[in-house]
MARKE-904781 format. One record per atom (N, C-alpha, C): atom name; x, y, z. Coordinates in Angstrom, 3 decimals. Last residue first. Layout:
+----+----------+----------+----------+
: at :        u :        v :        w :
+----+----------+----------+----------+
: CA :        X :        Y :        Z :
...
+----+----------+----------+----------+
***
This chain:
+----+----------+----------+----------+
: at :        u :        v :        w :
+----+----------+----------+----------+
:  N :  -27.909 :  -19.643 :    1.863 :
: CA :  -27.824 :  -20.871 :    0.360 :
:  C :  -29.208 :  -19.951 :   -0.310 :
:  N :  -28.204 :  -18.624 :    4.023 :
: CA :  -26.699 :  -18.507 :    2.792 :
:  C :  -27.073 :  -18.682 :    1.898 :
:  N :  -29.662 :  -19.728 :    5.844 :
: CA :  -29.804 :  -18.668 :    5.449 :
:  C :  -28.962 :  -18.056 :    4.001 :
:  N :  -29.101 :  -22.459 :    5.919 :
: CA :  -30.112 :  -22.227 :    4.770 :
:  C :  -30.148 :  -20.893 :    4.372 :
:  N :  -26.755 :  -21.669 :    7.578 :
: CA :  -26.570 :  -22.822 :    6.037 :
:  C :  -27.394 :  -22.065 :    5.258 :
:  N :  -27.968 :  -20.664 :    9.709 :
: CA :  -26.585 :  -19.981 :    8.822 :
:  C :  -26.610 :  -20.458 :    7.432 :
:  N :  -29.393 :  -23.097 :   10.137 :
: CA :  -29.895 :  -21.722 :    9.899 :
:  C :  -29.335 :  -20.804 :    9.187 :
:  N :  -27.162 :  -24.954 :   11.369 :
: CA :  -28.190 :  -25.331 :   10.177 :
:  C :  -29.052 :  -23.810 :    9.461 :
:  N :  -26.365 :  -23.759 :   13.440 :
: CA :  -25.084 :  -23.638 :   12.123 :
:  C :  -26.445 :  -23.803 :   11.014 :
:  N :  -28.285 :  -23.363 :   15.001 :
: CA :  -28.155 :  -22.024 :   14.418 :
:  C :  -26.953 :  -22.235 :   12.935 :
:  N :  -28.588 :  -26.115 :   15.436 :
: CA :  -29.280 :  -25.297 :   14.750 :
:  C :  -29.142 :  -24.285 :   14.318 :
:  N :  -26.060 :  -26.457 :   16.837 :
: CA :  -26.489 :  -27.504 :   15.655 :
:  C :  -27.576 :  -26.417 :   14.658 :
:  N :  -26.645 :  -25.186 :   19.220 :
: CA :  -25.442 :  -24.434 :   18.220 :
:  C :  -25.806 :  -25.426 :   16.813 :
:  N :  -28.683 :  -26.454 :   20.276 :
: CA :  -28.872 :  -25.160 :   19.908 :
:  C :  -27.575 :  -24.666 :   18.983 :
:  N :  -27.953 :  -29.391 :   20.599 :
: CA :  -28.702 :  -28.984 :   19.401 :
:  C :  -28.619 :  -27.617 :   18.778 :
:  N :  -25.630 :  -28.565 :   22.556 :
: CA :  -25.713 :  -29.623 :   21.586 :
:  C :  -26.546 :  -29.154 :   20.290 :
:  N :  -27.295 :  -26.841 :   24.611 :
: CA :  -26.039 :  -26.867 :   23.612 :
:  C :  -26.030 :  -27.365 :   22.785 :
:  N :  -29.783 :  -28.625 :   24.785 :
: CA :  -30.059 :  -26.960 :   24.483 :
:  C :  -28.557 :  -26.968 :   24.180 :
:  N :  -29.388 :  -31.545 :   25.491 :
: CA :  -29.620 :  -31.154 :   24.261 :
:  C :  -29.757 :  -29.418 :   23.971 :
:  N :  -27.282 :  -30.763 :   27.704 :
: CA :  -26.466 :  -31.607 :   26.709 :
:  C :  -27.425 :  -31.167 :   25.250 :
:  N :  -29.123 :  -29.708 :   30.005 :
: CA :  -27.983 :  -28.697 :   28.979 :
:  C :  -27.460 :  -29.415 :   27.818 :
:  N :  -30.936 :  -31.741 :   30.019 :
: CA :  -31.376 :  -30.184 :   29.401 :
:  C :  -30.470 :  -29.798 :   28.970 :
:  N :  -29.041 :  -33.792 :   30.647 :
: CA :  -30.267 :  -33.768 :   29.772 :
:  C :  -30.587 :  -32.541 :   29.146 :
:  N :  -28.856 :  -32.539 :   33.088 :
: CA :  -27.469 :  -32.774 :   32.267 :
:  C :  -28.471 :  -32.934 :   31.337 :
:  N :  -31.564 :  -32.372 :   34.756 :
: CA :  -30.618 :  -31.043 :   34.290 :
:  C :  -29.242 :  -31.262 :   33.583 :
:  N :  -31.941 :  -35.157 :   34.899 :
: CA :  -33.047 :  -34.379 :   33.558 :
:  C :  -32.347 :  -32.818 :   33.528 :
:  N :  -30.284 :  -36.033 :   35.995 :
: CA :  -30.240 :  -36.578 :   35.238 :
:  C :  -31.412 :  -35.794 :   34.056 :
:  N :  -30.645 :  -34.541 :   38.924 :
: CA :  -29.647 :  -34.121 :   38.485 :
:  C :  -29.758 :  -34.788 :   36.787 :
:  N :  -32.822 :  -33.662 :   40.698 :
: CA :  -33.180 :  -34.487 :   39.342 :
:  C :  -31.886 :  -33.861 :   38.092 :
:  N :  -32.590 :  -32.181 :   42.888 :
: CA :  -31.958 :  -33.965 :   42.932 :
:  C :  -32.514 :  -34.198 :   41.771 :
:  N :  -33.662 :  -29.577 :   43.396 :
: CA :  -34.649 :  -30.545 :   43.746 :
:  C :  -33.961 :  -32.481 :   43.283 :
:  N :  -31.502 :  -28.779 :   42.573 :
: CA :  -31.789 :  -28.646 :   43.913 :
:  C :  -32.858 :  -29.421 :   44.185 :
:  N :  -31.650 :  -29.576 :   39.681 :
: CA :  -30.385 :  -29.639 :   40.562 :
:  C :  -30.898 :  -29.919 :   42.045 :
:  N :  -34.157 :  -27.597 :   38.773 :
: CA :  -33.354 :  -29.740 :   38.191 :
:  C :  -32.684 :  -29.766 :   39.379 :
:  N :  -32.767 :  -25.380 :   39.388 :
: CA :  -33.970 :  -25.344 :   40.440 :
:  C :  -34.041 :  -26.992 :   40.158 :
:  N :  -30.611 :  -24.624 :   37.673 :
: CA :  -30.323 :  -24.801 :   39.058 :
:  C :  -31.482 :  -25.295 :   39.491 :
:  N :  -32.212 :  -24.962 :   35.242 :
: CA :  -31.577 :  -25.935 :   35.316 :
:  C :  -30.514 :  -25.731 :   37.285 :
:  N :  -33.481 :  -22.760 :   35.719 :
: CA :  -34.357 :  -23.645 :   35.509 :
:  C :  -33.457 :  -24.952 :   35.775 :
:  N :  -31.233 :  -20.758 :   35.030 :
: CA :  -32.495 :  -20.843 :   36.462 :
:  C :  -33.226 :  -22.018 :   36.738 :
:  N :  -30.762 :  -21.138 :   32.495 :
: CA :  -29.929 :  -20.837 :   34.077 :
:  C :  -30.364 :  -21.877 :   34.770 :
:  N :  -33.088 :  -20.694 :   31.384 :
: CA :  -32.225 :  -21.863 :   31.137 :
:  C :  -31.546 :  -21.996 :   32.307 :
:  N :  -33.414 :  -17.669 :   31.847 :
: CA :  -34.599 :  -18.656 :   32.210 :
:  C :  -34.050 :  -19.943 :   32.566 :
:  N :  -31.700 :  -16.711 :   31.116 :
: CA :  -31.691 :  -16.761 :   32.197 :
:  C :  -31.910 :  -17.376 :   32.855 :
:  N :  -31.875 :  -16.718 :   27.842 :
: CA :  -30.459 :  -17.506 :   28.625 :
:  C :  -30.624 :  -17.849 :   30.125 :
:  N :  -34.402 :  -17.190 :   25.721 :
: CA :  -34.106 :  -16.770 :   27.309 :
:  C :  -32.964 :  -17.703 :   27.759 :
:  N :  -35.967 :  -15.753 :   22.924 :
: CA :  -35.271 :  -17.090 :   23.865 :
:  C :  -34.489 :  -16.401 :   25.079 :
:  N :  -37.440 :  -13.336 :   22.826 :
: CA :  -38.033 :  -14.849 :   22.294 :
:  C :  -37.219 :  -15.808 :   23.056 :
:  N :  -35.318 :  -11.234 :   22.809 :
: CA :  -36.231 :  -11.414 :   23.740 :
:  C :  -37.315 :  -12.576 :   23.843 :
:  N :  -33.638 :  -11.570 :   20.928 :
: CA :  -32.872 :  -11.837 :   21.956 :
:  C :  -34.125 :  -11.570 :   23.010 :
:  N :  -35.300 :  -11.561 :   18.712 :
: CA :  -35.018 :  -12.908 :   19.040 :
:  C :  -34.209 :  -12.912 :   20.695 :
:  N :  -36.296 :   -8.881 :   18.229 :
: CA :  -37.288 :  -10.200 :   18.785 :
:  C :  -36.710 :  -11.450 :   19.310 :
:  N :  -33.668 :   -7.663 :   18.552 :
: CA :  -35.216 :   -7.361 :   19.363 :
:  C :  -35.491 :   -8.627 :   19.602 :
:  N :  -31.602 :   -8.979 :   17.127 :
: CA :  -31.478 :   -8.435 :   18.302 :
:  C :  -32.633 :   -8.327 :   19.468 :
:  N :  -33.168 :  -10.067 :   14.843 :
: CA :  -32.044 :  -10.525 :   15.762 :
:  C :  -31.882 :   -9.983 :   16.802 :
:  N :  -35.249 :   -7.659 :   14.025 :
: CA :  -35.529 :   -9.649 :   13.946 :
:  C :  -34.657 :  -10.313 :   14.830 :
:  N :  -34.624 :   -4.983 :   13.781 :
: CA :  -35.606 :   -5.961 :   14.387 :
:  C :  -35.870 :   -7.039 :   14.988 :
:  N :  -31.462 :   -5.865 :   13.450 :
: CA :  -31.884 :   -5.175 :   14.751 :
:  C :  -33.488 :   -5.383 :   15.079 :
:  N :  -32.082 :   -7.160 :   10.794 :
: CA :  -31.075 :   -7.771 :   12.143 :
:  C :  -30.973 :   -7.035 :   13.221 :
:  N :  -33.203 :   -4.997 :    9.799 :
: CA :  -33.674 :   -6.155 :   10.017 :
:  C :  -33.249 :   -7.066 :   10.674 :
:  N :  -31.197 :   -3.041 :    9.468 :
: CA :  -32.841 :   -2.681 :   10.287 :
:  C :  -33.070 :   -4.582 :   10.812 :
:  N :  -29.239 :   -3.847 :    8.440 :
: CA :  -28.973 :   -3.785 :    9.430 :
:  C :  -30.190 :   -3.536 :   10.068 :
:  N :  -30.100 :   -6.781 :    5.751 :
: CA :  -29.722 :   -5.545 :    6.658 :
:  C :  -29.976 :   -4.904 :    7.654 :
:  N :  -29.139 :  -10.173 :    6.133 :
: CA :  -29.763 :   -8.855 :    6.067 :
:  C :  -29.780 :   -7.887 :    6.224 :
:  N :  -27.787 :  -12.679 :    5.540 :
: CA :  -27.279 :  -11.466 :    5.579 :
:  C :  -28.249 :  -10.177 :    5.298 :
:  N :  -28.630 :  -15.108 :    6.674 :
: CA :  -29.108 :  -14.473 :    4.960 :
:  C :  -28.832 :  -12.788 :    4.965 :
:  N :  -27.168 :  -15.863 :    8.473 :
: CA :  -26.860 :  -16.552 :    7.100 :
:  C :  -27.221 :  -15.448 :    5.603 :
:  N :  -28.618 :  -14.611 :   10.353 :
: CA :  -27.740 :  -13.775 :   10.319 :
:  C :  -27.057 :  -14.403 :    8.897 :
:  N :  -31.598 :  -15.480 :   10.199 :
: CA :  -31.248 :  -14.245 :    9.798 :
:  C :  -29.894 :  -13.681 :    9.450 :
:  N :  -30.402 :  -18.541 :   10.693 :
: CA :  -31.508 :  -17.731 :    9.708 :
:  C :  -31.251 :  -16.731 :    9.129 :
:  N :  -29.767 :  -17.947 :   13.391 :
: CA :  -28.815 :  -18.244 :   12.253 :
:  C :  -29.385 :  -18.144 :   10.946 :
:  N :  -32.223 :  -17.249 :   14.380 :
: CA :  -31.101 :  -16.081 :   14.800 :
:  C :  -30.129 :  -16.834 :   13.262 :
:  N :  -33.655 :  -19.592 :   13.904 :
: CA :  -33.864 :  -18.714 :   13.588 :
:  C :  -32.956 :  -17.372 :   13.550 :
:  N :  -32.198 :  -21.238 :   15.981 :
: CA :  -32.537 :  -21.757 :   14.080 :
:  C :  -33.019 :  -20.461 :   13.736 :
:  N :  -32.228 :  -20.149 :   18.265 :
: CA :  -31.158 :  -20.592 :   17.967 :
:  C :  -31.170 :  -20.936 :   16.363 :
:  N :  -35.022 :  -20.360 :   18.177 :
: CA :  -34.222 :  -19.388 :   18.250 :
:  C :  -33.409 :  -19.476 :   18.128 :
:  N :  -35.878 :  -23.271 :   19.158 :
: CA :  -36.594 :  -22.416 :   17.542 :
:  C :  -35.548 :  -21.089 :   17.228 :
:  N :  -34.599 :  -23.882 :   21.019 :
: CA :  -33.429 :  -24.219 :   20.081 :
:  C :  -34.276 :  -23.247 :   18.852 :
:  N :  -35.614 :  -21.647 :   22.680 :
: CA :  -34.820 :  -21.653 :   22.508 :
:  C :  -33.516 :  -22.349 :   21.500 :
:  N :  -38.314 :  -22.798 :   22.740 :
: CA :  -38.347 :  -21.386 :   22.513 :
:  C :  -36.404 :  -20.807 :   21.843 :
:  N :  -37.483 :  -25.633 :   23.869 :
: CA :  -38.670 :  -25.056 :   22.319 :
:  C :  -37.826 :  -24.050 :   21.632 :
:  N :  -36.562 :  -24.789 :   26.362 :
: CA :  -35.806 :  -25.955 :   25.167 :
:  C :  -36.443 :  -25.438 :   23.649 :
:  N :  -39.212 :  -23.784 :   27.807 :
: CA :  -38.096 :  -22.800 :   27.427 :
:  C :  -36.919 :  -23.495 :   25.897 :
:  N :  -40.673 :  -25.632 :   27.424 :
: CA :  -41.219 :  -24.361 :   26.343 :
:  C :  -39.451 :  -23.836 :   26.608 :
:  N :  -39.601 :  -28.001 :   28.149 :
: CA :  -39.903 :  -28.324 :   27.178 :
:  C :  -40.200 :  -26.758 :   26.585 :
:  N :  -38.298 :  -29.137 :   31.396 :
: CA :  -38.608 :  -27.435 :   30.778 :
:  C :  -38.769 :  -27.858 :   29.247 :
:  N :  -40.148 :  -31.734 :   32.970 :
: CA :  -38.708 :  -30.887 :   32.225 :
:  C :  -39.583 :  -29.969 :   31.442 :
:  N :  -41.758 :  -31.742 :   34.219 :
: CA :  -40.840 :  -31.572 :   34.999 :
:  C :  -39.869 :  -31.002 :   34.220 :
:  N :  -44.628 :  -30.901 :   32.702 :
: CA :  -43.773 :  -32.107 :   32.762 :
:  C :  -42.805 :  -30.886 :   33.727 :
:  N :  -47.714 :  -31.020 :   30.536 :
: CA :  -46.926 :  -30.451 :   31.325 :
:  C :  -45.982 :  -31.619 :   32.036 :
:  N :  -47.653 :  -29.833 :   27.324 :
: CA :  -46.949 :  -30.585 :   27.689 :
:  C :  -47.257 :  -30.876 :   28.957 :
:  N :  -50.320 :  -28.102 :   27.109 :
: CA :  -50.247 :  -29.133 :   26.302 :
:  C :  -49.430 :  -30.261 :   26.955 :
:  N :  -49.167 :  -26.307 :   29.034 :
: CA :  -50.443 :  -26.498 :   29.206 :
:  C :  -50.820 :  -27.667 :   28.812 :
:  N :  -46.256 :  -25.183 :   28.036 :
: CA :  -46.773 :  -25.737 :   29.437 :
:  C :  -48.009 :  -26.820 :   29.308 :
:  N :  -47.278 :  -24.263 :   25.454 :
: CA :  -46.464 :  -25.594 :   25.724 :
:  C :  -46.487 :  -26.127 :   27.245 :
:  N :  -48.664 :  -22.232 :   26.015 :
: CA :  -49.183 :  -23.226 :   25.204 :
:  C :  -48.283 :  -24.773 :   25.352 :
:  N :  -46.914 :  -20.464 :   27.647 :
: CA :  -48.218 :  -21.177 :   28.005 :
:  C :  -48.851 :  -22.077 :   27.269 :
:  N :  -44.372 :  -20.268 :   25.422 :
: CA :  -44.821 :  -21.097 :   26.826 :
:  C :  -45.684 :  -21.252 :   27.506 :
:  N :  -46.107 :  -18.895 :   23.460 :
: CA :  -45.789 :  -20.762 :   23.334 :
:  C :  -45.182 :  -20.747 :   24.897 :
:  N :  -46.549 :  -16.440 :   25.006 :
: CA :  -47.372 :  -16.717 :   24.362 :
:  C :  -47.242 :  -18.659 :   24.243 :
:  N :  -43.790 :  -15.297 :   25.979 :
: CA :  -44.888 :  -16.085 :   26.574 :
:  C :  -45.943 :  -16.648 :   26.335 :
:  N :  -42.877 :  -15.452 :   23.113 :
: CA :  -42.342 :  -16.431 :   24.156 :
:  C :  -43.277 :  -16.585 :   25.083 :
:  N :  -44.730 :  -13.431 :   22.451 :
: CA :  -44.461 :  -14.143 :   21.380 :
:  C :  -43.427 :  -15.568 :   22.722 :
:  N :  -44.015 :  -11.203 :   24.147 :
: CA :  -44.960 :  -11.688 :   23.681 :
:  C :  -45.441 :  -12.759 :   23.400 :
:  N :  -40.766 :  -11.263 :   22.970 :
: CA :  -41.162 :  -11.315 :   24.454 :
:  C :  -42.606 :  -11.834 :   24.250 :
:  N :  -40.985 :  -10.278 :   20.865 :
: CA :  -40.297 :  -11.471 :   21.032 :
:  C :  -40.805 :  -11.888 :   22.309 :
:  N :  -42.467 :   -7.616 :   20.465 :
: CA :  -43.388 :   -8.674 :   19.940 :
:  C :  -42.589 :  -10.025 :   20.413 :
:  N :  -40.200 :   -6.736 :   22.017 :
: CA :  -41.757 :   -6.357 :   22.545 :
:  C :  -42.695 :   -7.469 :   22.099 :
:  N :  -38.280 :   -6.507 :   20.371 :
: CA :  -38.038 :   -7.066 :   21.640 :
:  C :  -39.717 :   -6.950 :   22.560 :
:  N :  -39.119 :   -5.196 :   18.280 :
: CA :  -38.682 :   -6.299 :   18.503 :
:  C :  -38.424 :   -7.057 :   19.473 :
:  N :  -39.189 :   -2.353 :   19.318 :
: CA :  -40.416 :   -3.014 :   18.604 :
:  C :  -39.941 :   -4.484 :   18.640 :
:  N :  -35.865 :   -2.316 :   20.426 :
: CA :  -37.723 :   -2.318 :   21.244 :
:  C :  -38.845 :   -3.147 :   20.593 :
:  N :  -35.192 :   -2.074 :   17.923 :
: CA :  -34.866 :   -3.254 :   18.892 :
:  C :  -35.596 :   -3.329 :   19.597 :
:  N :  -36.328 :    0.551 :   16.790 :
: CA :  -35.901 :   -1.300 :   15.976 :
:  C :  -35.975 :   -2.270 :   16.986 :
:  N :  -35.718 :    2.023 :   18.785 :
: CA :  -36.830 :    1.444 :   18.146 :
:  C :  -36.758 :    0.120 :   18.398 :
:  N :  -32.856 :    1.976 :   18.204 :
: CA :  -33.020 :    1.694 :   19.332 :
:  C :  -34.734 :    1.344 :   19.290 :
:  N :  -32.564 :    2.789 :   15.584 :
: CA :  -31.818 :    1.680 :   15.918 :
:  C :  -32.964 :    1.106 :   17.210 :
:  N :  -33.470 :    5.526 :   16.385 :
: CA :  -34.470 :    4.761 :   15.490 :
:  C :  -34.112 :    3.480 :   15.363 :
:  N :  -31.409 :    6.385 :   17.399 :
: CA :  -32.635 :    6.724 :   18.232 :
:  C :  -33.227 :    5.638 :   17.498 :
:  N :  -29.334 :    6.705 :   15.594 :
: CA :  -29.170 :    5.940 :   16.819 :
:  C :  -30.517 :    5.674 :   17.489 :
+----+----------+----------+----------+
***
């Protein structure tokens, strides 16, 4: 149990990292009103989580890779948050925008990930 719990730390340490890391790069490069690092961070994750879980790995490695890094690489909260703050500031047309492509694509991708992971 103890060493599970590792797993997911060490992973959740470099994911985290590793997100703030391309959102300053994407900020910096992009910068814009719409959230482009969190969208990034999150459909890349969404392709990647299905990745791992397609290619059926074992359980270290889906506690490294899936759980750790990835559930700390993409951010549900962030998305939240980001898409109330669209809202309140009246740029109601770039917060339907955000959620239509982060759903839309993000489940698109993780099926596509599942695929390759399988095949």
């Amino acid at each position: 149990m103890i060493t599970n719990i590792l797993w997911v730390a060490l992973g959740g340490f470099f994911g985290a990292m590793s997100r703030y890391g391309v959102g300053l790069v994407i900020k910096k490069k992009y910068p814009s009103t719409f959230p482009f690092a969190t969208l990034f961070v999150n459909l890349l994750g969404s392709f990647l989580l299905g990745l791992i879980m397609g290619a059926h790995t074992d359980t270290t490695l889906r506690l490294l890779l899936g759980t750790g890094f990835m559930g700390a690489f993409t951010t549900f909260s962030t998305f939240k948050l980001e898409n109330i703050q669209l809202h309140a500031k009246g740029k109601i047309k770039i917060a339907v925008l955000y959620l239509a492509i982060s759903y839309t694509c993000g489940i698109l991708l993780a099926f596509l990930g599942i695929w390759l992971g399988s095949n």
